[in-house]
C-alpha positions as CSV (number, residue, x, y, z in Angstrom):
1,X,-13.4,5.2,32.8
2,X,-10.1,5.7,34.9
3,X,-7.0,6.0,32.7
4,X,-5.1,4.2,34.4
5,X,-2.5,4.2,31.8
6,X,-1.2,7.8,32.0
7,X,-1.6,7.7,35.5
8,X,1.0,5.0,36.0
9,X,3.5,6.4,33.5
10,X,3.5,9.1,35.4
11,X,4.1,7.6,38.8
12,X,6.3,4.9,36.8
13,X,8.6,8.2,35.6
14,X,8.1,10.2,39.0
15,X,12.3,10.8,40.2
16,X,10.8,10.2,43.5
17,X,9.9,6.6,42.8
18,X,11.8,5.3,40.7
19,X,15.0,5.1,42.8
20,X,13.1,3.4,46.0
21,X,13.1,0.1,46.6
22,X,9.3,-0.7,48.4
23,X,8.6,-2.6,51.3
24,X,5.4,-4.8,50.7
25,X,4.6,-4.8,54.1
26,X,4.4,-1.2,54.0
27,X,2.6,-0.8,51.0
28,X,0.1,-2.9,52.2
29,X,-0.6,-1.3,55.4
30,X,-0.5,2.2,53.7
31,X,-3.3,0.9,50.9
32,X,-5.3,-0.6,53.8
33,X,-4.9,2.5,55.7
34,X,-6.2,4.5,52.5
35,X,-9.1,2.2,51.8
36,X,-10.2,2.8,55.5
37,X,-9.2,6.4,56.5
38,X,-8.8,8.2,52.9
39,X,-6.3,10.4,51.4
40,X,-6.1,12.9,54.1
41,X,-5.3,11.1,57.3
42,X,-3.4,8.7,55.0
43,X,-0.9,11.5,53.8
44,X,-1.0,12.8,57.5
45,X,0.6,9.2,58.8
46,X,3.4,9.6,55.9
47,X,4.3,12.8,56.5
48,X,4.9,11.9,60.0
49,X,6.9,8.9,58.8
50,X,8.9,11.4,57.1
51,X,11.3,11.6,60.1
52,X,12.6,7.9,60.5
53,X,15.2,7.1,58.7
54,X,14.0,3.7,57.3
55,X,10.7,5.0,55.6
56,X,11.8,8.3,54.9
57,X,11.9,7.7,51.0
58,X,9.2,5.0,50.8
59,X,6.7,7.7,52.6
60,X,8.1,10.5,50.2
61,X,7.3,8.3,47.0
62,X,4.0,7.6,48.2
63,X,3.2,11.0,49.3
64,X,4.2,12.0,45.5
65,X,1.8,9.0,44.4
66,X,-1.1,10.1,46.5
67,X,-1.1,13.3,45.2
68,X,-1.2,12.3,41.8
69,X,-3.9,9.9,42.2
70,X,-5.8,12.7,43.9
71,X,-5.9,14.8,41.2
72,X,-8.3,12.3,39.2
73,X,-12.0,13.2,40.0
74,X,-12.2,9.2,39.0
75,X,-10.1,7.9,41.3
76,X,-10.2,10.2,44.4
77,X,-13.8,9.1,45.0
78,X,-12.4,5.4,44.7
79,X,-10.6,4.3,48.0
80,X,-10.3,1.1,47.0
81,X,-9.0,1.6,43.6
82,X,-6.3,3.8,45.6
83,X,-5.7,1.2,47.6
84,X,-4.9,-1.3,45.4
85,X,-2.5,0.6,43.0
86,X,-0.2,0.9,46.6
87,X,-0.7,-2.5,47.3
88,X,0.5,-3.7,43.9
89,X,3.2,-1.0,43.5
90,X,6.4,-2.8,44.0
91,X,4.7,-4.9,41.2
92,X,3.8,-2.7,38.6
93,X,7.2,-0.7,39.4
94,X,8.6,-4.3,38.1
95,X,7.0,-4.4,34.9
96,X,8.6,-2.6,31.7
């Protein structure tokens, strides 16, 4: 079973996250884009969006996310799971 839990107290407590404000937009088109393409080309397409000035920090925060979901054997094999954590972020980021 995913323990989900630990995983979003640390994203929730990640410096890189909790100062940026999300776009939903964004975050849904970055879960999508995980669901479909996976974590590799997914971190590819934010670390190109590294160099605009409007999703600089967004793409840093989720590049900091991606690689913390990848470290669970769980969830790594679980696109969609993935997928919907990003989706739902500026939600969960919401809740105390």
């Amino acid at each position: 079973m995913i323990a989900l839990g630990d995983i979003w107290g640390d994203i929730k407590s990640d410096p890189r996250v909790i100062n940026v404000r999300f776009n939903r937009g964004y975050l849904r088109m970055i879960g999508d884009l995980v669901e479909r393409r996976g974590f590799h080309e997914t971190k590819l397409y934010l670390w190109d969006n590294l160099n605009r000035s409007d999703l600089e920090y967004q793409s840093s925060a989720l590049l900091s996310i991606l690689s913390r979901l990848e470290r669970e054997e769980e969830i790594r094999e679980d696109n969609t799971t993935v997928g919907y954590i990003l989706k739902e972020l500026s939600v969960l980021k919401s809740l105390k």
